[in-house]
C-alpha positions in Angstrom: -11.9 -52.9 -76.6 -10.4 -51.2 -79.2 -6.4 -52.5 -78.0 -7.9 -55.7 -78.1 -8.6 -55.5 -82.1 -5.4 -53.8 -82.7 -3.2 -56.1 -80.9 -5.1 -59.2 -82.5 -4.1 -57.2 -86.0 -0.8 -57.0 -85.0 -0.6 -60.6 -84.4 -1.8 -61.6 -87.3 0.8 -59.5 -88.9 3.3 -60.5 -87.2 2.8 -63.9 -88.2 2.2 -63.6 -91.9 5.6 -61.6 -92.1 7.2 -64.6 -91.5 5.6 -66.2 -94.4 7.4 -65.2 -97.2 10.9 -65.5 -95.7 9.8 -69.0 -94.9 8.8 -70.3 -97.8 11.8 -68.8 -99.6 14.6 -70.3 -97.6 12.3 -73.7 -97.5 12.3 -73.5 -101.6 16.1 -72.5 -101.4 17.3 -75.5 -99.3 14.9 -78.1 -101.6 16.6 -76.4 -104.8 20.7 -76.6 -103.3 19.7 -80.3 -101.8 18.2 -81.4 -105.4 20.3 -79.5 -107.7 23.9 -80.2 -105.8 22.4 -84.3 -106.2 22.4 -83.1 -109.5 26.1 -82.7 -109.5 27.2 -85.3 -106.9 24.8 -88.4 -107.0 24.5 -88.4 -103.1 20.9 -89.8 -103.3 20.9 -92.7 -105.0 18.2 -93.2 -107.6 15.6 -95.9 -107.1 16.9 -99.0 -108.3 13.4 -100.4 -109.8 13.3 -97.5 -111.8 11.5 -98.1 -115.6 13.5 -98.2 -118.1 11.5 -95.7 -120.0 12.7 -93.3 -117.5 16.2 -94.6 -117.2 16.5 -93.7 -121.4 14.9 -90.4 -121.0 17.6 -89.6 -118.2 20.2 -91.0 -120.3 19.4 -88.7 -122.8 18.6 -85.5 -121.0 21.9 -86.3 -119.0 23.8 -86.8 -122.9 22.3 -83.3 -124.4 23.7 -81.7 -121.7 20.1 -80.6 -120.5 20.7 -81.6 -116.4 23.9 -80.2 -115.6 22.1 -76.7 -117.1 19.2 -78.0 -115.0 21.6 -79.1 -111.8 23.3 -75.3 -112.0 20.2 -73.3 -112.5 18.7 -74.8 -109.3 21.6 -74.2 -107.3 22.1 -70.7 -108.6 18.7 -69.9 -108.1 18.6 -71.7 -104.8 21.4 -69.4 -103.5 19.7 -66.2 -104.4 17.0 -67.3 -102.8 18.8 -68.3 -99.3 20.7 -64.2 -99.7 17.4 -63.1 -100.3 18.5 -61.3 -103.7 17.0 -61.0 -107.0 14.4 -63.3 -105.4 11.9 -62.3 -108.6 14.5 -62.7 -111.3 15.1 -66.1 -109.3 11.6 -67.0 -109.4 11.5 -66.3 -113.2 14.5 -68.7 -113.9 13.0 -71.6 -111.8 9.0 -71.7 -113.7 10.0 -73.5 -116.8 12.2 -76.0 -114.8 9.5 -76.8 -112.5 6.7 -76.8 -115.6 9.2 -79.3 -116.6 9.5 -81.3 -113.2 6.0 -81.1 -113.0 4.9 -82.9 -116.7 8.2 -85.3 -116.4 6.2 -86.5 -112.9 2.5 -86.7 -114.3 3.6 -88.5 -118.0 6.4 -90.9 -116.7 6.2 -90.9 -112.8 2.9 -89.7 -110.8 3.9 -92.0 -107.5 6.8 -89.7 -107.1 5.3 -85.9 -107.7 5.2 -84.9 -104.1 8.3 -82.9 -103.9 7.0 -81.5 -107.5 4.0 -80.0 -106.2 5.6 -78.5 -102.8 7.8 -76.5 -104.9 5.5 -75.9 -107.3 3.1 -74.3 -104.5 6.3 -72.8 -103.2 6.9 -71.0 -105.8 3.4 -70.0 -106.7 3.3 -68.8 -103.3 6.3 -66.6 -104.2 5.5 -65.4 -107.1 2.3 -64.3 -105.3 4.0 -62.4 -102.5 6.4 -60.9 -105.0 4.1 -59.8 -107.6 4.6 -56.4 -107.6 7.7 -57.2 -109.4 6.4 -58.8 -112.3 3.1 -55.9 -112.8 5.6 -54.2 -115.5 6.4 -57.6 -117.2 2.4 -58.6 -117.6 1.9 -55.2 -119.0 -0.2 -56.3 -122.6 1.6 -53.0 -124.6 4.8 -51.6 -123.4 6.8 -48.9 -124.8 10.6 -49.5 -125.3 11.5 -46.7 -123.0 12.8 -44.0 -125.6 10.4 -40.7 -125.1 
């Protein structure tokens, strides 16, 4: 009886270690496919899209805000794929997709779905890595000198 339990826990870990790893290299291909578009234009943008949009791209695209957006995705997305600095990684990507995530609800809710799947993603992530980040949700810290 007692195999029977153990080998049903190892199962179960077994599969969960594949969780993380999967996840990770899921968010790392959606950030190199998205932010590479970035840089090459290989999807084509939707061809109805509303004009509010169109001058808030325009703009963004002016101030040099996507290309910064465009490179941090790929950069992030290959350190996630080579599976280092994966927390550091994780830190760099929140704002962009607190940003992906308000663009979609203000100007464009229909379209949101790849949004939210990274945004679980990496709240999934950030979950399985958060022994990383105990130090940086610390409320006091000292600066290190004794």
């Amino acid at each position: 009886m007692e195999t029977s339990i153990q080998t049903g826990s190892l199962e179960r870990k077994t599969f969960a270690r594949f969780l993380p790893p999967t996840a990770r290299i899921l968010l790392a291909l959606i950030l190199l496919l998205f932010g590479l578009n970035g840089f090459f234009q290989f999807m084509p943008a939707p061809k109805d899209m509303p004009q509010d949009i169109m001058k808030i791209t325009g703009a963004l695209t002016q101030a040099g805000y996507l290309p910064i957006v465009s490179g941090t995705q790929v950069i992030v997305g290959l350190l996630l794929l080579i599976n280092r600095f994966v927390p550091l990684a994780l830190a760099l990507l929140a704002p962009i997709i607190v940003g992906i995530i308000t663009f979609h609800i203000r100007m464009s809710p229909s379209t949101i779905g790849p949004g939210i799947i990274v945004l679980l993603l990496e709240l999934y992530l950030a979950w399985a890595y958060r022994d990383a980040y105990r130090s940086m949700l610390k409320p006091r810290v000292s600066h290190g000198v004794k």
